[in-house]
N, C-alpha and C positions, 0 to 999 in steps of 0.2 A: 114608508117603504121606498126604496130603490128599485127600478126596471132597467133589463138589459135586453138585447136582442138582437148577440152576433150577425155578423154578413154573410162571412167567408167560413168555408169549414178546408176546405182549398181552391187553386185559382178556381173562377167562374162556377165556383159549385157552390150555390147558397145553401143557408141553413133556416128553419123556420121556429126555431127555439125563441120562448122568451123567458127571461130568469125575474121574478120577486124577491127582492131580499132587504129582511130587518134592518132598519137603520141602527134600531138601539140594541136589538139582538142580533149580535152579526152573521152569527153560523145559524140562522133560519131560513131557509130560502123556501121556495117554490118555483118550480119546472114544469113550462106550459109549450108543449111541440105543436103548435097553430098547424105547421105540415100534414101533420100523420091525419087531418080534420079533413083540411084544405089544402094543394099542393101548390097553388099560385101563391099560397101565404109563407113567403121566403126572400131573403137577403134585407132584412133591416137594414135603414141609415140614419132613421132619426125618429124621436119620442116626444112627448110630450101625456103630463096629465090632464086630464077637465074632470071635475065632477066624480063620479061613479067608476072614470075609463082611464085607462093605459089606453092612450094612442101609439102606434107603430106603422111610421112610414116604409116603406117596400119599393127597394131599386130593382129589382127584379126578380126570377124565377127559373125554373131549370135551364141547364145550358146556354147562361148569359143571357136572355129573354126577358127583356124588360116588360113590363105588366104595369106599372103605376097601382098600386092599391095601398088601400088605407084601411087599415083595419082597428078596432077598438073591444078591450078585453073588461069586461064587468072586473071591477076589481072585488067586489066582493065574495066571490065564489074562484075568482082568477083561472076564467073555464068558459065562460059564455062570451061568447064574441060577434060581430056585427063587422062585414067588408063595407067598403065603396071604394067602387071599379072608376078611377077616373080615366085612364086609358081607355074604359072602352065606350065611353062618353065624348073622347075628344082622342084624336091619334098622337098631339103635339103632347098629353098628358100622362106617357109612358113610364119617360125615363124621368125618374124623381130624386131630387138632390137635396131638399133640406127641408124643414117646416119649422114656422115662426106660429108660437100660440101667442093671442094677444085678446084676453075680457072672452066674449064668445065664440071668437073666431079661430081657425088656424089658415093658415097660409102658407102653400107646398108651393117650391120652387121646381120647375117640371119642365122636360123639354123631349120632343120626340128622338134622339139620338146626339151625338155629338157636332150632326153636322146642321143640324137646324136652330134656330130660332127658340129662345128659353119663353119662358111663361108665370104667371103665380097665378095660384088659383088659391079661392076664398072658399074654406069649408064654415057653410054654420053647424058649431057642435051640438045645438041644442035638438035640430033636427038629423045631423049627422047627413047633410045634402049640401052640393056643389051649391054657393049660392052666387058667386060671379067669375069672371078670371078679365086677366091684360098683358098683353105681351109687351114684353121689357124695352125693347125698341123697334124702330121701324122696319121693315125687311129691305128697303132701298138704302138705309143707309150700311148697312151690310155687304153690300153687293161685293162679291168677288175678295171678300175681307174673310180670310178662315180663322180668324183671331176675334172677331167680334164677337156680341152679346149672345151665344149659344150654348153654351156649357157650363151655367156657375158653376163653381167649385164648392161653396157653401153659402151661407147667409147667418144671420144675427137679427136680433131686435132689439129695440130698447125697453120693450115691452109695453108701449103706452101708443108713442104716435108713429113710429117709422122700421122699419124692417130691410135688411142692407143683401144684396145679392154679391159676392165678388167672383169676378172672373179675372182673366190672365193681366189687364192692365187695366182695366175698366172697374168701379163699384157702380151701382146703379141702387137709387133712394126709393122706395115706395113710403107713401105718408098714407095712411088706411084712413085718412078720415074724407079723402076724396076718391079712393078705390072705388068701380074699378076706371074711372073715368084716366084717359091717356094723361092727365096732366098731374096725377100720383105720381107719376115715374119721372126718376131724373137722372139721367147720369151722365160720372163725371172721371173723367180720364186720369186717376188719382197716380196714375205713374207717371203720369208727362208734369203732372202740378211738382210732383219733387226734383225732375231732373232726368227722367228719364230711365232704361237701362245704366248710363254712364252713372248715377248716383244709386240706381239698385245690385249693381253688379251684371251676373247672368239673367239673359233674357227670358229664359226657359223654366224660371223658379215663379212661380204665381202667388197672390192673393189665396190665401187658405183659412185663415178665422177672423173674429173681428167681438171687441165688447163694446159697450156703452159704459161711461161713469160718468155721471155730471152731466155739465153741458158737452162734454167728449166722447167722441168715438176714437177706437184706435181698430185697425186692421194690422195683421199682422203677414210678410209675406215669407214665406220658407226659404230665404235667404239669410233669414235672421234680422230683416225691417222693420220696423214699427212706423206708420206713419197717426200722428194725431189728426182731428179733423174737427170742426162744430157743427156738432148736429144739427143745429136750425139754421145755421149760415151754409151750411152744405160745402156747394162751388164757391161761393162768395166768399166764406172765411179762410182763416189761415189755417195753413198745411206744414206739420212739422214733421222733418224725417230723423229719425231715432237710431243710430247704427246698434242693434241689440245682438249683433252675431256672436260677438266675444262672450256675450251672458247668455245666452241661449243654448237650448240641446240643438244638436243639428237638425236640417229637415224641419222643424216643427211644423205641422199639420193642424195643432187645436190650443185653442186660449182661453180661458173660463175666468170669472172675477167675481170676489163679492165685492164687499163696501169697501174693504183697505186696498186689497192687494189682486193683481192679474199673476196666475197662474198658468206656466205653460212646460206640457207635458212632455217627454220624450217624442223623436223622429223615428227614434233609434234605440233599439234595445243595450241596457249596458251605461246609459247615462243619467239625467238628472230630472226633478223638476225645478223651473227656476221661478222665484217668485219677485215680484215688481212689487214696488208701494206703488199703488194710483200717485200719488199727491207731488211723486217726486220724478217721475218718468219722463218729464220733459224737462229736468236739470242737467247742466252739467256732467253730474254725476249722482243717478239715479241710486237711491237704495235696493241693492237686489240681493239675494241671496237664495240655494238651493240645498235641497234635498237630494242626498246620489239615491238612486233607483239599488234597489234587493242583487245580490247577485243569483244568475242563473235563468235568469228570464231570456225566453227566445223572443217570443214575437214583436213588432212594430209599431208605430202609429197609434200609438195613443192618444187618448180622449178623458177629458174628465169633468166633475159636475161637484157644487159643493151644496150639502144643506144647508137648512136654518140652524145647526147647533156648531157654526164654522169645522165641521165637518168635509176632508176632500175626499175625490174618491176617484181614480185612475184604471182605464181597462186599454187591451190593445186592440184596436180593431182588424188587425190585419199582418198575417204569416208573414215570414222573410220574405222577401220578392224573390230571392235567390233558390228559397227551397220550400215551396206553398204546401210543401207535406209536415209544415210547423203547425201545430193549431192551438187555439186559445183556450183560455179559461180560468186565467185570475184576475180579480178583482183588486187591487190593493187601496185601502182607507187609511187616511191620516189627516194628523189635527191641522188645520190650513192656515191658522195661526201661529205654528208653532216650527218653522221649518226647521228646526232641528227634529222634532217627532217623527220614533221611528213609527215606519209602517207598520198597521195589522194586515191581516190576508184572508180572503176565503176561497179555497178553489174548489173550483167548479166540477157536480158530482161527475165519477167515474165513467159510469151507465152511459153516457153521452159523450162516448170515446167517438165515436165517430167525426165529431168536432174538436173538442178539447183534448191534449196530450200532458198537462201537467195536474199528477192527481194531487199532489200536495203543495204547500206553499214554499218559497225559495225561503233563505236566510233572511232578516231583515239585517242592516248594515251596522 
């Protein structure tokens, strides 16, 4: 199975739906409103499986009110569910921006607001309890800095030894095999290792996704950047910068990858996915090629995830910013090896107009 679990249903109005659906049967779904139980249990931003559970991280709750909660749904009945309150265990643990699963653990990137100091905290899932946290850097080297380590924008793992936070110019490393001890954490100013603004462009365009393949990481910045990096040499190794703007949708906000190929989804409603070979992205001339998006689609900011059957699958997290009375609710899947394959679609039931506004699927191209 596939889980989803909108944010937004418009500005700063979460939603607390979360959607099940067939991987192999595609028009099966199941529809679970955690709200109508629980009203803190609202604005998803990020998932994960363990075991028996759909995990669902939680940026907030009515009228822009962050909460920090973690909630976990029995998959087998997809109805019984279990919170943990990490805001109200810690103040700094409110505002939640990503989670890395990695063997027992997860690991939520968290921060009290935009203007404080970020955090990761270690969830053991076996007990489903806080079992440590560390903050990401010092609070003196901050000082008087509103650009410093406070607000990741997202995070990555590699799934084994290291979990990546990116903020506006900064990535910072956690290694979980010495969490939560301060000397896990490392980071490194991956905009000034390339050049700067003067080699990113605009100053105002951030660090937004990031994979692992190999001995490689890549981050990706919404300017259309790629920077390579070595995951075990960190700071130490070499830094390569990738100009990908010409191949990329605008904006881009999210980058997923299997074994071949890095996949990155629309900014912007109306354009492409583009796809990367791994093996050739830091040539010359990279192999890339894309998939145009369905016509008819409103909303933004897509995100996507692929399975074990090279299977992709693309959703938009978020209305036009110009007119938040857009709202979501298609899903589109296609083969990830195949970028000419057209999309299939399933859109999301009716009944749950209050978020969603397309009852049917667009054209496929």
């Amino acid at each position: 199975h596939g889980y989803l679990a909108p944010q937004l249903a418009s500005y700063l109005r979460f939603t607390g739906y979360a959607v099940r659906f067939n991987l192999s049967n595609w028009n099966e779904y199941k529809v679970l409103n955690l709200a109508a139980t629980d009203s803190s249990l609202k604005g998803f931003i990020a998932g994960f499986g363990y075991g028996d559970y759909a995990h669902f991280v939680s940026s907030g709750s009515a009228n822009g009110v962050y909460t920090g909660i973690v909630v976990r749904v029995d998959v087998r009945d997809f109805s019984t569910f279990e919170k943990l309150d990490l805001g109200a265990l810690h103040a700094e643990h409110k505002f939640l921006k990503d989670a890395w699963h990695v063997g027992d653990s997860a690991y939520v990137l968290t921060a009290l607001s935009t203007q404080v100091l970020s955090n990761v905290v270690r969830i053991d899932l076996q007990s489903f309890q806080v079992a440590s946290s560390v903050r990401l850097t010092d609070v003196d080297a901050c000082a008087g800095d509103r650009y410093c380590m406070k607000n990741p924008n997202s995070g990555f793992t590699d799934g084994k030894l290291y979990g990546f936070a990116l903020f506006s110019s900064q990535v910072a490393r956690v290694t979980f095999s010495t969490f939560p001890d301060l000397s896990s954490v490392s980071v490194f100013d991956v905009e000034g290792a390339v050049g700067g603004t003067t080699a990113l462009g605009s100053s105002r365009r951030v660090w937004r996704a990031g994979v692992v393949y190999g001995k490689f990481g890549l981050v990706l910045r919404e300017s259309g950047h790629i920077v390579r990096f070595e995951v075990d040499a960190w700071s130490s190794g070499e830094f390569k910068l990738i100009d990908m703007a010409q191949h990329l949708p605008n904006a881009p906000i999210y980058m997923f990858a299997d074994r071949t190929y890095a996949y990155v989804p629309p900014g912007s409603p109306q354009e492409f996915v583009a796809r990367i070979e791994l093996a050739t992205i830091a040539d010359a001339t990279p192999k890339i090629d894309s998939l145009p998006m369905p016509s008819g689609l409103v909303p933004y900011a897509w995100k996507g995830f692929y399975d074990e059957n090279s299977t992709g699958y693309i959703f938009p997290t978020q209305p036009v910013p110009s007119d938040y009375s857009t709202r979501l609710g298609t899903v589109l899947r296609f083969e990830a090896a195949k970028a000419a394959s057209p999309y299939k679609c399933i859109a999301l039931p009716s009944d749950m107009a209050t978020m969603f506004r397309l009852s049917k699927c667009p054209a496929s191209p």
